[in-house]
C-alpha positions as MATLAB code, in Angstrom:
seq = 'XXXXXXXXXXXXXXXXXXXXXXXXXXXXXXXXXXXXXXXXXXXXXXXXXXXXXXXXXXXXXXXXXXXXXXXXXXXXXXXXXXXXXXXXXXXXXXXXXXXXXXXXXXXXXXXXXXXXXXXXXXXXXXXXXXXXXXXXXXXXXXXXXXXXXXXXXXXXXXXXXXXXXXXXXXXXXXXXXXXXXXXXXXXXXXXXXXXXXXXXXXXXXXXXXXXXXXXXXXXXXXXXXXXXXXXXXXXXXXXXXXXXXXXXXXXXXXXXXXXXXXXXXXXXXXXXXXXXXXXXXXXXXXXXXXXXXXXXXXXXXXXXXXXXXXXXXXXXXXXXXXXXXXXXXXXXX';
ca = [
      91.384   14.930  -55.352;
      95.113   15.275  -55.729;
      96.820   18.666  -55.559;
     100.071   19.971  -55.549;
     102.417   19.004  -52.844;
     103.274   22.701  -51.802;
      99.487   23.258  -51.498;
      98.649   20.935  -48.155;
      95.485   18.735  -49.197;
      93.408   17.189  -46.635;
      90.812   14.436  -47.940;
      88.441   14.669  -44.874;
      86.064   11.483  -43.507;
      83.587   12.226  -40.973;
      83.895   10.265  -38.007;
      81.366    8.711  -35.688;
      83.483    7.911  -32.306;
      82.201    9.061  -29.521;
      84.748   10.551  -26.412;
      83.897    9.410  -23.035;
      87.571    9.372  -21.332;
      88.313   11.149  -18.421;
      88.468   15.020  -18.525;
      90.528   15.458  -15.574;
      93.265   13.323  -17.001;
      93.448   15.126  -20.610;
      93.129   18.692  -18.977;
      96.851   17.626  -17.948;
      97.670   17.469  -21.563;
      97.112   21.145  -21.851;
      98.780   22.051  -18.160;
     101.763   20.367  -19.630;
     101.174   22.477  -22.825;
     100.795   25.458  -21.307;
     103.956   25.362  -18.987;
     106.140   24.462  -21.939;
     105.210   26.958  -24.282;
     105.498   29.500  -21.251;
     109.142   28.319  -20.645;
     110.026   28.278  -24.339;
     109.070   31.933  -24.317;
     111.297   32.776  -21.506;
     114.143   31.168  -23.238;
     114.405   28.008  -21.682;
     114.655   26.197  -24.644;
     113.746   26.582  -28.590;
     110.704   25.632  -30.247;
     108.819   27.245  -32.726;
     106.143   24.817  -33.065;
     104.392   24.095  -29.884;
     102.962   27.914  -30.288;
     101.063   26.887  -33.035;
      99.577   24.191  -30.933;
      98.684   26.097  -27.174;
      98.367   29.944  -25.910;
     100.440   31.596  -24.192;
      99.386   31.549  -20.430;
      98.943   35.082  -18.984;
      99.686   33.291  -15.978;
     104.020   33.360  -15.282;
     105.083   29.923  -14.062;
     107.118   29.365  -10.949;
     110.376   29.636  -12.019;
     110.850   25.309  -10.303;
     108.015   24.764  -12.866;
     110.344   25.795  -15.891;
     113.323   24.773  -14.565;
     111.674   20.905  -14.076;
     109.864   20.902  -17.578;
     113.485   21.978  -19.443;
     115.239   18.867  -17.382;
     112.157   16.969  -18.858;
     112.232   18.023  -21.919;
     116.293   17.609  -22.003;
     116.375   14.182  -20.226;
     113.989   12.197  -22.514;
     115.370   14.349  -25.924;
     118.825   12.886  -24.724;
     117.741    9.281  -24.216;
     115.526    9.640  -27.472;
     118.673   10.577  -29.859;
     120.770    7.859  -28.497;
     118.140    5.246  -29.634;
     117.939    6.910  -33.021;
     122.141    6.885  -33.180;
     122.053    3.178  -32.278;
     119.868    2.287  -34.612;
     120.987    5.078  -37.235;
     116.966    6.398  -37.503;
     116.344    2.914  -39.202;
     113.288    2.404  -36.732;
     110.047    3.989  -35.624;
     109.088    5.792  -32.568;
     105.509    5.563  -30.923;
     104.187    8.085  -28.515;
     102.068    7.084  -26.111;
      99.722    9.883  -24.803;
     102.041   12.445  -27.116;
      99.232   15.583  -26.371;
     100.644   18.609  -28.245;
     104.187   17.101  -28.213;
     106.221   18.811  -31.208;
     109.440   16.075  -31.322;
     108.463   15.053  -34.697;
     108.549   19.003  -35.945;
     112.303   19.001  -34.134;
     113.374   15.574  -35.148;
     113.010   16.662  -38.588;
     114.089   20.176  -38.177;
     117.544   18.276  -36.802;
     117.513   15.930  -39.821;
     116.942   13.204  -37.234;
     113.828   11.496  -37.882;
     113.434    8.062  -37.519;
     111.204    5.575  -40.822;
     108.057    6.191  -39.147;
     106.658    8.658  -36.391;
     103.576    7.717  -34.429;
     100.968    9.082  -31.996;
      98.524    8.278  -29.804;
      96.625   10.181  -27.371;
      92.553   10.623  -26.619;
      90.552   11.103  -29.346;
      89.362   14.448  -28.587;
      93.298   15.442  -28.192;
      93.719   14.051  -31.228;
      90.882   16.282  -32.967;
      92.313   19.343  -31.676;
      96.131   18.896  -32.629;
      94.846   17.754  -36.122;
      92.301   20.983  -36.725;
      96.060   22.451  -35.776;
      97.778   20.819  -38.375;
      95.525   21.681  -41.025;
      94.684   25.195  -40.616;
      98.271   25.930  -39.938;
     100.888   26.056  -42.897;
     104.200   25.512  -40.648;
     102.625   22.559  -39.003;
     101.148   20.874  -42.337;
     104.099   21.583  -44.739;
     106.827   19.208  -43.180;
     104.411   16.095  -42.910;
     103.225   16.983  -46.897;
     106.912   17.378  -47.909;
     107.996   13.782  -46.551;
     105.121   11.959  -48.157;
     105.210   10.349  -51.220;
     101.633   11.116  -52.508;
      99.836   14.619  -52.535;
      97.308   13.838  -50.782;
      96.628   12.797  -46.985;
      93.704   11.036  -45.529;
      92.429   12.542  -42.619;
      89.668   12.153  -40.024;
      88.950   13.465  -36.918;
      90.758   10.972  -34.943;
      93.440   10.163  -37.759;
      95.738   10.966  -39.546;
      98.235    8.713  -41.230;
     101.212   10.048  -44.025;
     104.558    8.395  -45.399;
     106.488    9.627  -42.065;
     104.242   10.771  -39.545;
     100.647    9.538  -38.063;
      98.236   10.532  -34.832;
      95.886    8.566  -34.032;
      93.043    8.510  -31.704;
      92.752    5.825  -29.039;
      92.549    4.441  -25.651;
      95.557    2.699  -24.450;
      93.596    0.813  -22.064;
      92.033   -0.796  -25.168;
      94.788   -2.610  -26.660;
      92.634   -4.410  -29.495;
      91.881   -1.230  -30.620;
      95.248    0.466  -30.381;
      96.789   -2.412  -32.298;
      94.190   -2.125  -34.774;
      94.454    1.406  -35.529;
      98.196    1.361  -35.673;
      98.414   -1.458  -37.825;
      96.176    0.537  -40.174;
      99.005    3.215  -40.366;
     101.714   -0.060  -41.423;
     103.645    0.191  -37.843;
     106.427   -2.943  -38.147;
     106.763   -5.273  -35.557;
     110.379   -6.121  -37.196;
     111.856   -2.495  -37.137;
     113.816   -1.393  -33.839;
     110.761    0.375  -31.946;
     111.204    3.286  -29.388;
     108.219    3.823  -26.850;
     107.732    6.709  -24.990;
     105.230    7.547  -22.231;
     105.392   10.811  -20.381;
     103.069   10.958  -17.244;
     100.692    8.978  -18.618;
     100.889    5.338  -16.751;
     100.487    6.800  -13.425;
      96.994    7.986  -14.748;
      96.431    3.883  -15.696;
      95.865    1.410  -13.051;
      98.598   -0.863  -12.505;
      96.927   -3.545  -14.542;
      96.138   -1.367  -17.352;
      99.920   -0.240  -17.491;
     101.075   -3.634  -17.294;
      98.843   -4.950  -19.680;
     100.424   -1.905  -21.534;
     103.799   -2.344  -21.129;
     103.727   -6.853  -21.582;
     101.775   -5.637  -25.165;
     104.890   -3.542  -26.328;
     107.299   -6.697  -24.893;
     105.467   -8.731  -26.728;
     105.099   -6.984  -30.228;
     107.941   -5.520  -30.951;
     111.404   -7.455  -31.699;
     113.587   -4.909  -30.691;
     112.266   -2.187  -28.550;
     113.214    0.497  -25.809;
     110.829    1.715  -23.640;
     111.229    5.726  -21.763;
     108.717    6.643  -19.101;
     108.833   10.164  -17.192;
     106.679   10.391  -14.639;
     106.201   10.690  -10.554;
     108.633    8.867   -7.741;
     109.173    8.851   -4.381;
     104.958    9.354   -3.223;
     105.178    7.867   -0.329;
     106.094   10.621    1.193;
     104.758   13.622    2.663;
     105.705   16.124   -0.555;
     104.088   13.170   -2.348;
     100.955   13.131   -1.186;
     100.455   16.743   -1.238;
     101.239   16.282   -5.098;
      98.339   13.416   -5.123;
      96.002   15.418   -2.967;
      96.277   18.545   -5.484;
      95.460   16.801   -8.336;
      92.574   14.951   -6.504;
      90.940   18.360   -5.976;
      91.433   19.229   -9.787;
      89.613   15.756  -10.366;
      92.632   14.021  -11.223;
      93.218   10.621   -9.963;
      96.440    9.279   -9.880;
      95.156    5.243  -10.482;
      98.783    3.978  -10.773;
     100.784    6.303   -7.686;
     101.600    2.996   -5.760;
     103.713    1.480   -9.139;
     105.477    5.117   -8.328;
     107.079    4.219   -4.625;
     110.560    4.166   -5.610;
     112.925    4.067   -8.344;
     113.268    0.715   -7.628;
     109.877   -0.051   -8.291;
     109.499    2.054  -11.678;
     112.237   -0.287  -12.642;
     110.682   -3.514  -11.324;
     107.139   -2.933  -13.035;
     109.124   -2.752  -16.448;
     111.105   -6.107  -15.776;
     108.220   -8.203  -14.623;
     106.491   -7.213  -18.019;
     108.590   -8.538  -20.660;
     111.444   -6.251  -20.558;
     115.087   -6.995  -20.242;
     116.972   -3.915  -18.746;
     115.678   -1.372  -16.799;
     117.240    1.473  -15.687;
     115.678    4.617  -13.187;
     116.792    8.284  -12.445;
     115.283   10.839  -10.066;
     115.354   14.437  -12.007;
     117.469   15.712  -10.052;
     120.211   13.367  -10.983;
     118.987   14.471  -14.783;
     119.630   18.308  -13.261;
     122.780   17.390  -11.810;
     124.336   16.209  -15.131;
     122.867   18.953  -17.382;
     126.235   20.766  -19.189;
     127.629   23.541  -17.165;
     127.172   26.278  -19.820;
     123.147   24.898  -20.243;
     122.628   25.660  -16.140;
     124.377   28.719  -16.846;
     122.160   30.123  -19.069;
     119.078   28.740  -17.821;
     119.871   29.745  -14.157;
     120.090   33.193  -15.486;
     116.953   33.354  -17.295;
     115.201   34.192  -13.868;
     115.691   34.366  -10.155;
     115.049   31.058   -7.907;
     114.221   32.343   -4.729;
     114.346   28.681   -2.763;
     116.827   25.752   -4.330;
     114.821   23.235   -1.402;
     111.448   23.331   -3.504;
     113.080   22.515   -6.949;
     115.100   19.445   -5.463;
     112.022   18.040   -3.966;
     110.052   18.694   -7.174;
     112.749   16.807   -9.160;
     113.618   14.068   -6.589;
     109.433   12.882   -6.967;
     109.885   12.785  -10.776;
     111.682   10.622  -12.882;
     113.433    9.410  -16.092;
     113.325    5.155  -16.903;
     113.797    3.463  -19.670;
     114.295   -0.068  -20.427;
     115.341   -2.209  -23.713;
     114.324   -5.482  -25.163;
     116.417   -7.092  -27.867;
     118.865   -5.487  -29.753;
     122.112   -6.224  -28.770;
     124.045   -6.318  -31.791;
     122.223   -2.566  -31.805;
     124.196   -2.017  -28.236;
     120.533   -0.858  -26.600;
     121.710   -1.988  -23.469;
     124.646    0.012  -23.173;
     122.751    3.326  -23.310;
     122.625    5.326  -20.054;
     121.968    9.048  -19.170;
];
């Protein structure tokens, strides 16, 4: 039934899917959470939203942690805004594996949002951030303001509106994830930003090929960011990999994740023209003087050593298909 647009209306569907994905790898969705919304409450950066969408951890975070999620955070918001100025927010983005990830909230809050924002994550993260979004006013409001009816259809894997959709799926199943998104009118012509943050590591390096060939292949004019782990080889490495092994946690794709070199290779052999590959400390290193200021002064750092070797076995890479006239190619961090 139609109601007012100030009054957010949610026409509900049951749902009969079934969620058999790995728990290990979506209990990294809300360790990610979780250290974000503790370093937004230190100061690190601002966002009212992702409170609405994780606790607060009683829990204080190394203060390496913080520093390495705000260079995170910073890196791919800086790479994400100079797709949306090239193509002047005429295109869509699609998150891959978003979790509780608020850009969409900011984008708008920054008058920056692109025709279309989309999600995609597990189906049973996708339950939780929608119960979220409908019990919770500030979350609700901006995605009922931008749409053109007064009424959204919602499941519990779904949710699609005139700006913004989530929906639940398995990017290993790439029948299904085109399916679903086609469903919420995604545009194969429209300039197409892709983002994946730690999530292809957690894919065999089939799966992410198969992954990354499928957004080659569908999308005209396309750029493609992926954070995640470098540099494993190594002896800080394979602590990292041994860690999460004991939390269940198996990294399927850590040999795609040897070098910079090869981050950039695996997106060239799949369809993709450029491809370019930073270590997070490089990201650090270029960070505005005044922003290290004040985040360096949000907390002591007792050993500089364990946040360089954090950031050197993480990184930023993006790559670009298409889209010259757009200048795609010419962006760099």
């Amino acid at each position: 039934m139609a109601t007012n647009l100030r009054t957010p209306s949610f026409a509900s569907s049951s749902s009969t899917s079934t969620d058999t994905d790995d728990e290990g790898v979506r209990g990294t969705c809300e360790d990610a959470s979780m250290c974000k919304r503790f370093a937004v409450s230190i100061g690190y950066w601002h966002d009212p939203y992702i409170q609405h969408f994780v606790r607060l951890s009683k829990e204080r975070k190394a203060p390496e942690i913080n520093r390495g999620y705000f260079a995170r955070v910073h890196g791919v918001d800086q790479l994400i805004k100079a797709f949306l100025r090239k193509t002047e927010c005429q295109c869509q983005i699609l998150n891959l594996g978003a979790g509780m990830d608020t850009t969409f909230w900011r984008l708008k809050d920054e008058d920056l949002l692109p025709s279309k924002y989309f999600e995609v994550d597990f189906p049973m993260i996708v339950t939780r951030k929608l119960h979220s979004i409908k019990v919770k006013p500030f979350l609700s409001q901006p995605i009922i303001e931008l749409h053109a009816d007064d009424t959204l259809q919602i499941d519990g894997h779904f949710l699609d509106s005139k700006r913004y959709a989530i929906v639940g799926a398995d990017l290993r199943d790439l029948p299904e994830l085109e399916e679903k998104l086609k469903k919420c009118n995604i545009n194969p012509q429209l300039p197409t930003l892709l983002i994946t943050e730690c999530v292809l590591v957690y894919m065999t390096p089939e799966q992410s090929a198969n992954l990354l060939k499928w957004a080659a292949n569908n999308f005209e004019t396309a750029m493609f960011i992926n954070y995640e782990q470098v540099n494993m080889d190594d002896r800080f490495g394979q602590i990292m990999i041994e860690n999460l092994r004991r939390r269940q946690c198996d990294l399927a794709g850590v040999e795609t994740c040897k070098s910079l070199e090869s981050q950039k290779e695996r997106l060239l052999s799949n369809g993709w023209e450029t491809a370019s590959a930073v270590d997070m400390m490089e990201v650090y290193s270029k960070l505005p003087q005044a922003e290290v200021s004040r985040i360096e002064s949000l907390e002591f750092l007792d050993e500089m050593e364990l946040l360089e070797q954090l950031m050197q076995h993480y990184c930023l890479c993006w790559a670009t298909k298409g889209g010259n006239e757009l200048g795609l190619k010419e962006i760099v961090y």
